[in-house]
N, CA, C and O atoms as a Tinker XYZ file with bonds, in Angstrom:
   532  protein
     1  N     47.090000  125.504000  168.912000    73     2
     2  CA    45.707000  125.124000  168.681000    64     1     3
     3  C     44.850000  126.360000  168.395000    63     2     4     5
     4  O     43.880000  126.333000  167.637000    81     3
     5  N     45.251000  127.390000  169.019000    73     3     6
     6  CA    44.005000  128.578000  169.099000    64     5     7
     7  C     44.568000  129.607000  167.487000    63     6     8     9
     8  O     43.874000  130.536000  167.073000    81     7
     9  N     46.191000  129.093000  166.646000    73     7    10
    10  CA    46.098000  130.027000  165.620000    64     9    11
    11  C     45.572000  129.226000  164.751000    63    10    12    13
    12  O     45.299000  129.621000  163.618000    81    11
    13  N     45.308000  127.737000  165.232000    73    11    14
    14  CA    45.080000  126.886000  164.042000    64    13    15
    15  C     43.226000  127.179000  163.969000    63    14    16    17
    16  O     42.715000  127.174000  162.850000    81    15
    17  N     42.559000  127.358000  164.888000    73    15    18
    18  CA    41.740000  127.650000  164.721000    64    17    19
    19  C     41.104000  129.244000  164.646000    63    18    20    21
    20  O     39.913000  129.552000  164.666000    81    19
    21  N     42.183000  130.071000  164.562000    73    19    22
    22  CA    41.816000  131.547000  164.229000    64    21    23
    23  C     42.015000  131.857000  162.449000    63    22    24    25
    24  O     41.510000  132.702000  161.710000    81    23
    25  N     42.979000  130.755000  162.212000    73    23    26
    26  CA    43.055000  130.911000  160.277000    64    25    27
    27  C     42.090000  129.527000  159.844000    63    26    28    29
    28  O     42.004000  129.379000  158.625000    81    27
    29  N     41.463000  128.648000  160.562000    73    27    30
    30  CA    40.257000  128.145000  159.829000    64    29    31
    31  C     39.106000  129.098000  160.171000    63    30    32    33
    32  O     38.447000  128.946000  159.143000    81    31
    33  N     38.437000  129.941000  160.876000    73    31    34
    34  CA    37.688000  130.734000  160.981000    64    33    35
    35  C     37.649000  132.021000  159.739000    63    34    36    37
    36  O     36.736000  132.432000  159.023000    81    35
    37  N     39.026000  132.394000  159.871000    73    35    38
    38  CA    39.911000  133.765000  158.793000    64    37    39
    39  C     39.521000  133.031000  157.042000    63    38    40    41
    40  O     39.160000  133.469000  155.950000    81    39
    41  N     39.789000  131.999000  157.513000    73    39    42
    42  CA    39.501000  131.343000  155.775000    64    41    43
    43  C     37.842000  130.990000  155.434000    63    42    44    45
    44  O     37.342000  131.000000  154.309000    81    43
    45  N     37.288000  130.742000  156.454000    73    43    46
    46  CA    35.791000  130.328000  155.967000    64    45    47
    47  C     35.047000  131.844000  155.686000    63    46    48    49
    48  O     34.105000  131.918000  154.898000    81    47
    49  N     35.553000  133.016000  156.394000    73    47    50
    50  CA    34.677000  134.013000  156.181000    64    49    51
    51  C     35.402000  134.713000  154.916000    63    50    52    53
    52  O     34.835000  135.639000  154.335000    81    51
    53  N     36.382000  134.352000  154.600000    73    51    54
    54  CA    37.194000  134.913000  153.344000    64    53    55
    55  C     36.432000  134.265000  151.991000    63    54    56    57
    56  O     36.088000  134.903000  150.997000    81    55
    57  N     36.232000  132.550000  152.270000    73    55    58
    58  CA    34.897000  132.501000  151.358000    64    57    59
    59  C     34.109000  132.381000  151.145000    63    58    60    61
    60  O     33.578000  131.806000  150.195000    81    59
    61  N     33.577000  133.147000  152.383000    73    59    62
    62  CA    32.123000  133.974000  152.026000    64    61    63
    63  C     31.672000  135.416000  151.826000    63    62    64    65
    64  O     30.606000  135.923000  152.176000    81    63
    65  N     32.878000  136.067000  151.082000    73    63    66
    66  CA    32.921000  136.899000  151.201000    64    65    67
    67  C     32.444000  137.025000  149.289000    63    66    68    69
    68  O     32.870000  136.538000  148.243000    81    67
    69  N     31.727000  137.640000  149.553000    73    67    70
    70  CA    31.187000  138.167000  147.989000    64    69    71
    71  C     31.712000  139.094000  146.925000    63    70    72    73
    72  O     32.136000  140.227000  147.155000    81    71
    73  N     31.651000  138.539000  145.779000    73    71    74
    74  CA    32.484000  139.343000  144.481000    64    73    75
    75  C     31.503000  140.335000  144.064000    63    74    76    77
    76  O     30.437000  140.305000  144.679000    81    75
    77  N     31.658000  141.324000  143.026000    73    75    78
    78  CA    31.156000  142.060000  142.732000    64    77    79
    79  C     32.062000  142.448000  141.062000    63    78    80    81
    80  O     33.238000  142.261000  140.749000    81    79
    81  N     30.941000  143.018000  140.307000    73    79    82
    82  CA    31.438000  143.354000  138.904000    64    81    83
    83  C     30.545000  144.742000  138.553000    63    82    84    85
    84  O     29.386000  145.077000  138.798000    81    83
    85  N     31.582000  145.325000  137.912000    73    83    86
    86  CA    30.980000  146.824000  137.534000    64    85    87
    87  C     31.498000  146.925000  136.063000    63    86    88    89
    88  O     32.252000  146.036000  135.669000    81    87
    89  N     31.122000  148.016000  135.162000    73    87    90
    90  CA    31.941000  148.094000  133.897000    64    89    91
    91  C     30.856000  149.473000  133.234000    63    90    92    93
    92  O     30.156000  150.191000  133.949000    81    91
    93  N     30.924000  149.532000  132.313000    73    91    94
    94  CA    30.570000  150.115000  131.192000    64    93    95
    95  C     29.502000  149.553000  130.114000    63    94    96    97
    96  O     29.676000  148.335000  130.098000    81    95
    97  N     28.694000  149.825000  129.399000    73    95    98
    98  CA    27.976000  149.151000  128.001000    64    97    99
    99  C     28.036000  150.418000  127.266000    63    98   100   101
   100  O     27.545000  151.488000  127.627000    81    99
   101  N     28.942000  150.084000  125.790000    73    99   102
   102  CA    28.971000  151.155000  125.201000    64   101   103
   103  C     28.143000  150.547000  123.769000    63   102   104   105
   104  O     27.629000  149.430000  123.700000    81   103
   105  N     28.165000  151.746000  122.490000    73   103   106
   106  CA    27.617000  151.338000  121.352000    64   105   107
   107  C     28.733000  150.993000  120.555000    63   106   108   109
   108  O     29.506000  151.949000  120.497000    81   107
   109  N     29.163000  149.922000  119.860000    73   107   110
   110  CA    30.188000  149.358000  119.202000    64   109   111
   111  C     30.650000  149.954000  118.125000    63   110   112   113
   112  O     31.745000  149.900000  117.566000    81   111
   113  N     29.445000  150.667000  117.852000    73   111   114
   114  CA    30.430000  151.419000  116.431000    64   113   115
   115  C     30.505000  152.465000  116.374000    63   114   116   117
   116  O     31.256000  152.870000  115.486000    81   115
   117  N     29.712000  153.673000  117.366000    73   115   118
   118  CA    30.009000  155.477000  117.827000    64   117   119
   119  C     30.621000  155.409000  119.240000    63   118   120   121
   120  O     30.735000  156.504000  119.791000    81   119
   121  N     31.147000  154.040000  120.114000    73   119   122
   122  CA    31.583000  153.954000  121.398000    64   121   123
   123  C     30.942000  155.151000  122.595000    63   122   124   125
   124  O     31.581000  155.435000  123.608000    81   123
   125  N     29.625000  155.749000  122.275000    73   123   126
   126  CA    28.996000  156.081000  123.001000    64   125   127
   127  C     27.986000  155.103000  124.185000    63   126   128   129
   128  O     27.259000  154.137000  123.950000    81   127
   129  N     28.209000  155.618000  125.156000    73   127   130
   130  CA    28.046000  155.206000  126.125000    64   129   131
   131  C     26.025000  154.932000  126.166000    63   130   132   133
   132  O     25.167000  155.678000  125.695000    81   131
   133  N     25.838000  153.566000  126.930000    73   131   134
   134  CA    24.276000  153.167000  126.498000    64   133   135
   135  C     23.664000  152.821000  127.792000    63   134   136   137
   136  O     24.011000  152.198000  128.795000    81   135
   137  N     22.455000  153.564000  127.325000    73   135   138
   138  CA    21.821000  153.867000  129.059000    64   137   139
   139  C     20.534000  152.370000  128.477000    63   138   140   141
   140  O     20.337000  151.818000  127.394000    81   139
   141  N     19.916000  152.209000  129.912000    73   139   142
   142  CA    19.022000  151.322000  129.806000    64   141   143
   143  C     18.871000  149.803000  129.464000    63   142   144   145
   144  O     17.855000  149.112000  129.529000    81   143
   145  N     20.627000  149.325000  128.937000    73   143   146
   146  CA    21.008000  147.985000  129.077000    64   145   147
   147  C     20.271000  147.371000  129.906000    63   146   148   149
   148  O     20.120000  148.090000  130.894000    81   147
   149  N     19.467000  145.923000  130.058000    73   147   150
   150  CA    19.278000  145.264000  131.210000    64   149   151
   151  C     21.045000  144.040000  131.152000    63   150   152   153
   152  O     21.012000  143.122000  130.332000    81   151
   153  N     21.844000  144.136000  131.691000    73   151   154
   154  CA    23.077000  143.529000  132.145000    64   153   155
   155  C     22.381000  142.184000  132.855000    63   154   156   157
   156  O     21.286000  142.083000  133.407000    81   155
   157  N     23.399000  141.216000  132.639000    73   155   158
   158  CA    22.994000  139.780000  133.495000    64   157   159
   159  C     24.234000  139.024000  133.355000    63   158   160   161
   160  O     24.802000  138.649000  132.329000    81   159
   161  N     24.612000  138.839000  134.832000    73   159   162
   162  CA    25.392000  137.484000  134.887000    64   161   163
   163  C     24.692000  136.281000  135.557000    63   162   164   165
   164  O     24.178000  136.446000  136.663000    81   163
   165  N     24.649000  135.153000  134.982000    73   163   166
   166  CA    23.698000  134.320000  135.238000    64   165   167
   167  C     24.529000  132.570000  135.550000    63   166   168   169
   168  O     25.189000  131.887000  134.767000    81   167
   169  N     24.125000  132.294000  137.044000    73   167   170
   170  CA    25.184000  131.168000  137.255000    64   169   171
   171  C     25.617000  130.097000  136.469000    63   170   172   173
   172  O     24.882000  129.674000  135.577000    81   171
   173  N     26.750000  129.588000  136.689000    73   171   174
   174  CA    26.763000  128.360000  135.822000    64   173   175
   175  C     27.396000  127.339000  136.705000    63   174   176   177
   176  O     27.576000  126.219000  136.226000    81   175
   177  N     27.750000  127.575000  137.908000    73   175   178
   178  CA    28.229000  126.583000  138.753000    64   177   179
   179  C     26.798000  125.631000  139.210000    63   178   180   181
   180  O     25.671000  126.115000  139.304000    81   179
   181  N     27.057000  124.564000  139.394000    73   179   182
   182  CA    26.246000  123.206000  139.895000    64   181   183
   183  C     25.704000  123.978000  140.935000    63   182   184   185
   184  O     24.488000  124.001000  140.741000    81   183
   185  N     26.110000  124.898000  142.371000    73   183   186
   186  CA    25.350000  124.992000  143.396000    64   185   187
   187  C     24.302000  126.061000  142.842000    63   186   188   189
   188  O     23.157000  125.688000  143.098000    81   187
   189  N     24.343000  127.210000  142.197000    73   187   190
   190  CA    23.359000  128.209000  141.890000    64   189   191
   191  C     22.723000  127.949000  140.513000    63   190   192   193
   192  O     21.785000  128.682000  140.197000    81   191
   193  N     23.166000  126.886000  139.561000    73   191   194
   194  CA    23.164000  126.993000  138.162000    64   193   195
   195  C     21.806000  127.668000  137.637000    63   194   196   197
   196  O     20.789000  127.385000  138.270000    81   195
   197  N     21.682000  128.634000  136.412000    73   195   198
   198  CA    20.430000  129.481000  136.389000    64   197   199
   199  C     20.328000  130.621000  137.166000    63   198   200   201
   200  O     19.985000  131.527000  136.407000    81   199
   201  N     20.467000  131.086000  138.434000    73   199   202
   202  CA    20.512000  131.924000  138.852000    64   201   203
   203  C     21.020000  133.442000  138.530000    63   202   204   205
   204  O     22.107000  133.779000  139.002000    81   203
   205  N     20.442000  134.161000  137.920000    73   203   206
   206  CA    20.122000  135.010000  137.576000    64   205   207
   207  C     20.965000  136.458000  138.370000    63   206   208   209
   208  O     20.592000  136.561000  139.538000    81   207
   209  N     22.010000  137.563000  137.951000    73   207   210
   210  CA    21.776000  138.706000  139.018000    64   209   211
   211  C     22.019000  139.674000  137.828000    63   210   212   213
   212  O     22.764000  139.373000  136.895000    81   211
   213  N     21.441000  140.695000  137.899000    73   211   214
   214  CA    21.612000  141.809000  137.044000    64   213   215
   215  C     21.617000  143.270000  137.292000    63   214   216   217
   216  O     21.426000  143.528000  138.480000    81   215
   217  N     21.813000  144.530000  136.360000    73   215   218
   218  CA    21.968000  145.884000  136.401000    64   217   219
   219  C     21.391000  146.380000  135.506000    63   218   220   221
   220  O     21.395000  145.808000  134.416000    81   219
   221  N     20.761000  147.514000  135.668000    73   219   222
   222  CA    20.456000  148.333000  134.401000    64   221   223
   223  C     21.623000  149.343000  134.365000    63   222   224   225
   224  O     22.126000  149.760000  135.408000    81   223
   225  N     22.019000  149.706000  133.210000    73   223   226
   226  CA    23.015000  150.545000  132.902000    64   225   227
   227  C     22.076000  151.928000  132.729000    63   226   228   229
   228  O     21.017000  151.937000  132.101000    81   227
   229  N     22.730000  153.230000  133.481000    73   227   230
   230  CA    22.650000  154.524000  133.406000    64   229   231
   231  C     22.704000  155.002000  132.234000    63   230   232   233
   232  O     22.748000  154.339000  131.197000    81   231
   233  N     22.704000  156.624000  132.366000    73   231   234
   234  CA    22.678000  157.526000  131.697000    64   233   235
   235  C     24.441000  157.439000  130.662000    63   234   236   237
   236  O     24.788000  157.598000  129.492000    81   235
   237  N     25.177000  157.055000  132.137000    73   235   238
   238  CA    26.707000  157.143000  131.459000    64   237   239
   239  C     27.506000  156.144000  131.085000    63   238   240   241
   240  O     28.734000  156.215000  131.033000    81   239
   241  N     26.392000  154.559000  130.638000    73   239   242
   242  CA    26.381000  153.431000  130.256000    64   241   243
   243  C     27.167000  152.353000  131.668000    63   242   244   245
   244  O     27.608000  151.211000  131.537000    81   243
   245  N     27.127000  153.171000  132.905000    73   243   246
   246  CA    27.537000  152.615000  134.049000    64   245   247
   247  C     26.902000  151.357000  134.352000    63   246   248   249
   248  O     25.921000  151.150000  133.638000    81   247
   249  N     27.184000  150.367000  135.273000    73   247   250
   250  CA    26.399000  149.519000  135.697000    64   249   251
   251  C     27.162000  148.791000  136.819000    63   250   252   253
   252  O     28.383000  148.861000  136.686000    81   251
   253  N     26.837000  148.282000  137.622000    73   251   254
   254  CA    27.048000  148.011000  139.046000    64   253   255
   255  C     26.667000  146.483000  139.349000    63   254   256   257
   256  O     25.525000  146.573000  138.898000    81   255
   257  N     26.741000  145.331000  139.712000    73   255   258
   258  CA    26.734000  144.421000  140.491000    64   257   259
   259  C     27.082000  143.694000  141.549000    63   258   260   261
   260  O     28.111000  143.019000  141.516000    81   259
   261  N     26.343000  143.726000  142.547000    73   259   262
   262  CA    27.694000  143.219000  143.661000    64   261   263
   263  C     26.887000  142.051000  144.503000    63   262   264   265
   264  O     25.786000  141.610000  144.174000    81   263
   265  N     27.593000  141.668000  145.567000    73   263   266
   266  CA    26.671000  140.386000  146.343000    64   265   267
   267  C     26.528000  139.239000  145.569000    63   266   268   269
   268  O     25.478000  138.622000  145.746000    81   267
   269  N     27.735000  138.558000  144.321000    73   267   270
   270  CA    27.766000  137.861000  144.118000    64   269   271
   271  C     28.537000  136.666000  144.562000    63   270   272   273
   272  O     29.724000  136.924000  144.760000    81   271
   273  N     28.214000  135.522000  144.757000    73   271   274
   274  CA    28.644000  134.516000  145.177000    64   273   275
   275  C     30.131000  134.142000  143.874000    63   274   276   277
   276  O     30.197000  134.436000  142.680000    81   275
   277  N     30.772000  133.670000  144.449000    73   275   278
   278  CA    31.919000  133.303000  144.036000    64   277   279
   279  C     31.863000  132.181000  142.857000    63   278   280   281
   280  O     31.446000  131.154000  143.394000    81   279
   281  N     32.091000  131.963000  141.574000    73   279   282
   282  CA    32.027000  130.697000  140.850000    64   281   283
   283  C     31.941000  132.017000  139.519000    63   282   284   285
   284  O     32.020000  133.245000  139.483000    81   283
   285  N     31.685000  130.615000  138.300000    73   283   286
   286  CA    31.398000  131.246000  136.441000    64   285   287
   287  C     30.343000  131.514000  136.160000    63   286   288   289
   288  O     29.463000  130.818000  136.665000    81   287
   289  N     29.963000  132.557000  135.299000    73   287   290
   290  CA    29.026000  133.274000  135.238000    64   289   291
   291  C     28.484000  133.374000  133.353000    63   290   292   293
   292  O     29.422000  133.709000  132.629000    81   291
   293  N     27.415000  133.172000  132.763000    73   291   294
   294  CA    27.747000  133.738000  131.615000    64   293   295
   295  C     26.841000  134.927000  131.426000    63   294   296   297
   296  O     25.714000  135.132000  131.877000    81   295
   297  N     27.715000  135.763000  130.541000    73   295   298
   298  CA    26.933000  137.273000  130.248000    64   297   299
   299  C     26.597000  137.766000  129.419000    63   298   300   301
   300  O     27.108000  137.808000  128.300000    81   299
   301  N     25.194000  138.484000  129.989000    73   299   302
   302  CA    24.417000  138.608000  129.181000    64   301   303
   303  C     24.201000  140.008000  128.822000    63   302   304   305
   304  O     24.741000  140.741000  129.650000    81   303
   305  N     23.443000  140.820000  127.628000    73   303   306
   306  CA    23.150000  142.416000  127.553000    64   305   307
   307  C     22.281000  142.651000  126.382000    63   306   308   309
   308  O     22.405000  142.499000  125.166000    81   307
   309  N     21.271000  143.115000  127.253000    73   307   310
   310  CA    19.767000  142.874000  126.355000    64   309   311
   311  C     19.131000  144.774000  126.061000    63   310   312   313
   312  O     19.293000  145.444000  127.081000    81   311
   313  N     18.755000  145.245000  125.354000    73   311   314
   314  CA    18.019000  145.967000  124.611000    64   313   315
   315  C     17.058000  145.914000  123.486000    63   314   316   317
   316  O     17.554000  145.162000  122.648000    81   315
   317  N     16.196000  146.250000  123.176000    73   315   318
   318  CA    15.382000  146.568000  122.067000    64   317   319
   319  C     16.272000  147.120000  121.420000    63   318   320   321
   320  O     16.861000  148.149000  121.750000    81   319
   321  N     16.503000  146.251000  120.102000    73   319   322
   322  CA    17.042000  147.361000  118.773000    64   321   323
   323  C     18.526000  147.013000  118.400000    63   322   324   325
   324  O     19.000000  147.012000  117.264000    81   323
   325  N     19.098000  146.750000  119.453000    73   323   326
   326  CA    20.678000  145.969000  119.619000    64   325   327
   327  C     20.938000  144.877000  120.477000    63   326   328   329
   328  O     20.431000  144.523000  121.541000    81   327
   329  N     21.962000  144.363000  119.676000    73   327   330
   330  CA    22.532000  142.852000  120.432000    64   329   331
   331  C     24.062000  142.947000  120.831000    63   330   332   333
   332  O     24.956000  143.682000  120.412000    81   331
   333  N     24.050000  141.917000  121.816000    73   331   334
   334  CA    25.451000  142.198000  122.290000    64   333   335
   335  C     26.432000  141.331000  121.442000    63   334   336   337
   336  O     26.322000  140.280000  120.809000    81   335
   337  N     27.574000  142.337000  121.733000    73   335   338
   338  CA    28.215000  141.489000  120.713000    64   337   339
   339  C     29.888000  141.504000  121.301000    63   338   340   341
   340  O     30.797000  142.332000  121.243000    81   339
   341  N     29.738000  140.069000  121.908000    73   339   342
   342  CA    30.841000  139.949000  122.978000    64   341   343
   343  C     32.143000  139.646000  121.960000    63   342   344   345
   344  O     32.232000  139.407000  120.756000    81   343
   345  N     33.405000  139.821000  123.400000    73   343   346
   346  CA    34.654000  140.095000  122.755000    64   345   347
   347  C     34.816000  138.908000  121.994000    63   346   348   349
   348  O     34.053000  137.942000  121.964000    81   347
   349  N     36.371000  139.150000  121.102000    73   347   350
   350  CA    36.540000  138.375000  119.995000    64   349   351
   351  C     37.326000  136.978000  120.856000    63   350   352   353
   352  O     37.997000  137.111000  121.880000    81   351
   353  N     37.143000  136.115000  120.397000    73   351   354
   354  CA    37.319000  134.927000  121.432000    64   353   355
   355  C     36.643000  134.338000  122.539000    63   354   356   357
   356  O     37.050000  133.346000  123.142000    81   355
   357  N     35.405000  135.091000  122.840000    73   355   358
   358  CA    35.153000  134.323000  123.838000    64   357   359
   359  C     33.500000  133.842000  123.378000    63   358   360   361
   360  O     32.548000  133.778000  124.156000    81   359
   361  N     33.480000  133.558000  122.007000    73   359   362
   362  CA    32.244000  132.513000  121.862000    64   361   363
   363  C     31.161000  133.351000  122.037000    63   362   364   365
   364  O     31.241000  134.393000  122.687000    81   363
   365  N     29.773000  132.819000  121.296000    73   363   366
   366  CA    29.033000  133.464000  121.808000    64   365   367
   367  C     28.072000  133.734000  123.116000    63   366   368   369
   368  O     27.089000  134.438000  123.343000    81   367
   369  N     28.655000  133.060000  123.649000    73   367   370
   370  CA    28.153000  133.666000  125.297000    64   369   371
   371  C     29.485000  133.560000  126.282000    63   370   372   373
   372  O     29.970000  132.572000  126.832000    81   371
   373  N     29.924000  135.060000  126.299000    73   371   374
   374  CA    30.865000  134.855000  127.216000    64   373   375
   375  C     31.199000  134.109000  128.599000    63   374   376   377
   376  O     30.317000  133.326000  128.950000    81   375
   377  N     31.674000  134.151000  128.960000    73   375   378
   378  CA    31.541000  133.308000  130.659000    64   377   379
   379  C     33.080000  134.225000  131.407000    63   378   380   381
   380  O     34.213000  134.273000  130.927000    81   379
   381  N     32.513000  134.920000  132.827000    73   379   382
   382  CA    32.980000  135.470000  133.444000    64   381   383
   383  C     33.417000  134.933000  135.199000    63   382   384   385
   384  O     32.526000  135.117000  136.029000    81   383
   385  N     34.437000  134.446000  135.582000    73   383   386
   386  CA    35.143000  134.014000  136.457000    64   385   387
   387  C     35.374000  134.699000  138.044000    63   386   388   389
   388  O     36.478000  134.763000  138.584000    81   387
   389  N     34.419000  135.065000  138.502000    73   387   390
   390  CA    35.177000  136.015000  139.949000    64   389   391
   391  C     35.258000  134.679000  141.160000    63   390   392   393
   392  O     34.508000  133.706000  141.243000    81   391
   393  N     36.354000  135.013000  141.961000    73   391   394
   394  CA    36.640000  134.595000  142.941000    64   393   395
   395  C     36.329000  135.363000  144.351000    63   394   396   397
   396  O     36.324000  136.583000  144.513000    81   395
   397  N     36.106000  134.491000  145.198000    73   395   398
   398  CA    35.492000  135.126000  147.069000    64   397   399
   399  C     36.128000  136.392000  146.991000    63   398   400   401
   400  O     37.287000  136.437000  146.578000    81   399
   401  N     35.606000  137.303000  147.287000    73   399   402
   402  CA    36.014000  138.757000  147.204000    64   401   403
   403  C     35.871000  139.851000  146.181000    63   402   404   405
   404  O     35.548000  141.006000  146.458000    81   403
   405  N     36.154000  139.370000  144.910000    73   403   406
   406  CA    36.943000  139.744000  143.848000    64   405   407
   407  C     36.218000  141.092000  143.547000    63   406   408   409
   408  O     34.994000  141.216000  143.560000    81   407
   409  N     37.232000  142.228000  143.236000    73   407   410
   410  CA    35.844000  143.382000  142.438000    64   409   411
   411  C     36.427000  143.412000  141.246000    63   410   412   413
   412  O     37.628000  143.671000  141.313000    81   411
   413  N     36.023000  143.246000  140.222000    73   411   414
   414  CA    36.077000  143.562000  138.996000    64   413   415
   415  C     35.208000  144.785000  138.484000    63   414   416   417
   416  O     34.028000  144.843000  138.137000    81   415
   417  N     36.417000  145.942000  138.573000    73   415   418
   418  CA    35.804000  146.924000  137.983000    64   417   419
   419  C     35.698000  147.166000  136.497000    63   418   420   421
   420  O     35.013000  148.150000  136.220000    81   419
   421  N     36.290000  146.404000  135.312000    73   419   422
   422  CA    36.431000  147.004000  134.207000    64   421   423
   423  C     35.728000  146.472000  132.952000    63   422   424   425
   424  O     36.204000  146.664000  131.833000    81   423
   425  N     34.812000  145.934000  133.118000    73   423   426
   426  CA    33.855000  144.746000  132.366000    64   425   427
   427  C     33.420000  145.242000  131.266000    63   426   428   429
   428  O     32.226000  145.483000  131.443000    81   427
   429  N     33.803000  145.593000  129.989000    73   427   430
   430  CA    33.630000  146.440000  128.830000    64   429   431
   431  C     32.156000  145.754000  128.041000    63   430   432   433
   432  O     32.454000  144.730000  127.427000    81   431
   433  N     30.922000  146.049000  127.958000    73   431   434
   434  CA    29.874000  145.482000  127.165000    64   433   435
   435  C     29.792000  146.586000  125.876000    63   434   436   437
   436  O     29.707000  147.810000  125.978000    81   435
   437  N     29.850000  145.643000  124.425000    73   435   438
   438  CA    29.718000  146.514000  123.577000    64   437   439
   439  C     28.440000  146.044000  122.774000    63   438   440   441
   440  O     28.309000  144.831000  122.609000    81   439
   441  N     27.636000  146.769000  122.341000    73   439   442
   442  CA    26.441000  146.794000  121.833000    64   441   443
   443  C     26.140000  147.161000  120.086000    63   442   444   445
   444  O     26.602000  148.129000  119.481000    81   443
   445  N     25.415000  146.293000  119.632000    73   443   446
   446  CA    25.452000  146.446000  117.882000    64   445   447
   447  C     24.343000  146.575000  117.546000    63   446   448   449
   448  O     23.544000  145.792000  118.060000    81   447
   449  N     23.841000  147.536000  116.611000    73   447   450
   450  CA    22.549000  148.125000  116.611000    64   449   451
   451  C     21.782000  147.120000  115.868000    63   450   452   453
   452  O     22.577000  146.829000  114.975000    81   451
   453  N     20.522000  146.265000  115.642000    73   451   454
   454  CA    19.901000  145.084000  114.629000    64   453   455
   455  C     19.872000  145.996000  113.538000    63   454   456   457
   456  O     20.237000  147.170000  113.493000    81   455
   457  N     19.505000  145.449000  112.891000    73   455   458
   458  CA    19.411000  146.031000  111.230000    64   457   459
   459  C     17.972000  145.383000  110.920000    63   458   460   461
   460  O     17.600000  144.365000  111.502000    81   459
   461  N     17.269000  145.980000  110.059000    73   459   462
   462  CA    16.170000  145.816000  109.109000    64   461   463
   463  C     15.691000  145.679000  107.378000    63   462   464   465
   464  O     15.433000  146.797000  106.930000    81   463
   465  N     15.602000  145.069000  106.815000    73   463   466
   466  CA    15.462000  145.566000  105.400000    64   465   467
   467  C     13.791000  145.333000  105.261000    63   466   468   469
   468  O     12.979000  144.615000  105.845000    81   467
   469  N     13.707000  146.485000  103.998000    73   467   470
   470  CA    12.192000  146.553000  104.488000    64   469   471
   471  C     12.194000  147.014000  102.792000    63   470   472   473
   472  O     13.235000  147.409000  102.268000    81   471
   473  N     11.037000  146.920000  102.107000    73   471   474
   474  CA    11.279000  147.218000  100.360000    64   473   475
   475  C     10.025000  146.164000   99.289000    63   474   476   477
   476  O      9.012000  145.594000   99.696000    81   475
   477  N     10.467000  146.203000   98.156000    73   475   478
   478  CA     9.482000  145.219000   97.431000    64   477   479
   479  C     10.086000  144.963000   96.392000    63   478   480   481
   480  O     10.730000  145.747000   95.695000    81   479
   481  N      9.828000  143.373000   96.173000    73   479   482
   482  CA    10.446000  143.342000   94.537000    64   481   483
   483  C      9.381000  143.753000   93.680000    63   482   484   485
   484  O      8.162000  143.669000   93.827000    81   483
   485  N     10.169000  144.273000   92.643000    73   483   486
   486  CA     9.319000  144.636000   91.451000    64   485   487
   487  C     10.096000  143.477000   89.961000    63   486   488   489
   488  O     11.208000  142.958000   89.863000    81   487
   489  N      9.146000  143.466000   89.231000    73   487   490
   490  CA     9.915000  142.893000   87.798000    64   489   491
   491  C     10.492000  143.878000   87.050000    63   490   492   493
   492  O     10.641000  144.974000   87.591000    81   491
   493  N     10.963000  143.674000   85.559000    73   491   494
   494  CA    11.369000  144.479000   84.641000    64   493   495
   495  C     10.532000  145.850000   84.496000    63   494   496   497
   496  O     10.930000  147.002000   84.328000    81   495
   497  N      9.223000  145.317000   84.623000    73   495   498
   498  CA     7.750000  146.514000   83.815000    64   497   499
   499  C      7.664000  147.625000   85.293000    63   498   500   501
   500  O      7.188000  148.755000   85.182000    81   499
   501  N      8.140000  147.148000   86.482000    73   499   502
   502  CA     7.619000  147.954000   87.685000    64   501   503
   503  C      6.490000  147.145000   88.608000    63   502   504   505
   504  O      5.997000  147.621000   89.631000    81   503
   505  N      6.155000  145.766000   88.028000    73   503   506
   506  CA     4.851000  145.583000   89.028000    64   505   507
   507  C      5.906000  144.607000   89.823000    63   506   508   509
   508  O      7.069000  144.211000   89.744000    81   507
   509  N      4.317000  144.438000   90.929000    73   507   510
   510  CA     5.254000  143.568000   92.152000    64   509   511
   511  C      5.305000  141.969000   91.943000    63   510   512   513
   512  O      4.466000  141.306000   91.333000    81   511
   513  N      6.306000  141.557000   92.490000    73   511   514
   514  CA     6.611000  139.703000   91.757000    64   513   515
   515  C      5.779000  138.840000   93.107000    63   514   516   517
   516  O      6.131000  138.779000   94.285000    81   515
   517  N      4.555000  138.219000   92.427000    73   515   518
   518  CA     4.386000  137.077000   93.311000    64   517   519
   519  C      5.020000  136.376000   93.767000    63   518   520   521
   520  O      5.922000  136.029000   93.004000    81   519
   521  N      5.052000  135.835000   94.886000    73   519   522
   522  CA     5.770000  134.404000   95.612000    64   521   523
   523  C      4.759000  133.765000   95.457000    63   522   524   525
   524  O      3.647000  134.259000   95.267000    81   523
   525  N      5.127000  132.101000   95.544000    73   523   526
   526  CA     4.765000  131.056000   96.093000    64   525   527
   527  C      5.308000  130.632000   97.210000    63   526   528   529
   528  O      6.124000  129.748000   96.949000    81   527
   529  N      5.216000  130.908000   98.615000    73   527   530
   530  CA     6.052000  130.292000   99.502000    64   529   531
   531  C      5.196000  129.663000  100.358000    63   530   532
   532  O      5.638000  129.001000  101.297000    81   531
């Protein structure tokens, strides 16, 4: 009776024991490392759904999360100027899996700079072409 109730005790605090995720945000096409990411994994299980936890990424594109509750997550990585641009296969909003405990240290975020075009049409002669829009 007393081991049966020392491994239901051993198991309830095992899941409550909190995951944690760390990784990197680099730039996708010089793989230099990107400071100032705001990082987000954001719940998707029924008990937290919406819930929100995040990191800003360092100087050495580091970033840290921990004290997360156990369940799927989808992720997020926000800057001015670039978008994230998650791995090949996993859709555009990834979704990330930790279990009671889990540390996931190796969480690779890669980052793609926006683009702009900026200019004028001209016609044959050099002047500029009206729209109607």
């Amino acid at each position: 009776m007393q081991r049966a109730a020392l491994l239901l005790v051993c198991c309830a605090c095992l899941g409550a024991q909190p995951a944690a995720i760390e990784g990197v945000v680099v730039n996708r096409t010089t793989g230099e490392p990107m400071a100032g990411v705001h990082v987000r994994f954001v719940a998707l299980s029924p008990a937290a759904e919406g819930q929100p936890y995040g990191a800003i990424s360092n100087r050495t594109g580091h970033f840290s999360i921990s004290s997360l509750p156990a369940g799927t997550y989808a992720a997020e990585a926000l800057r001015r100027g670039f978008f994230y641009m998650p791995p090949k296969g996993e859709g555009a909003v990834p979704r990330v899996s930790l279990k009671a405990g889990q540390q996931r240290m190796d969480y690779k975020i890669e980052m793609a700079q926006a683009a702009t075009i900026s200019g004028r049409v001209i016609d044959d002669d050099g002047h500029p072409v009206q729209t109607n829009l």
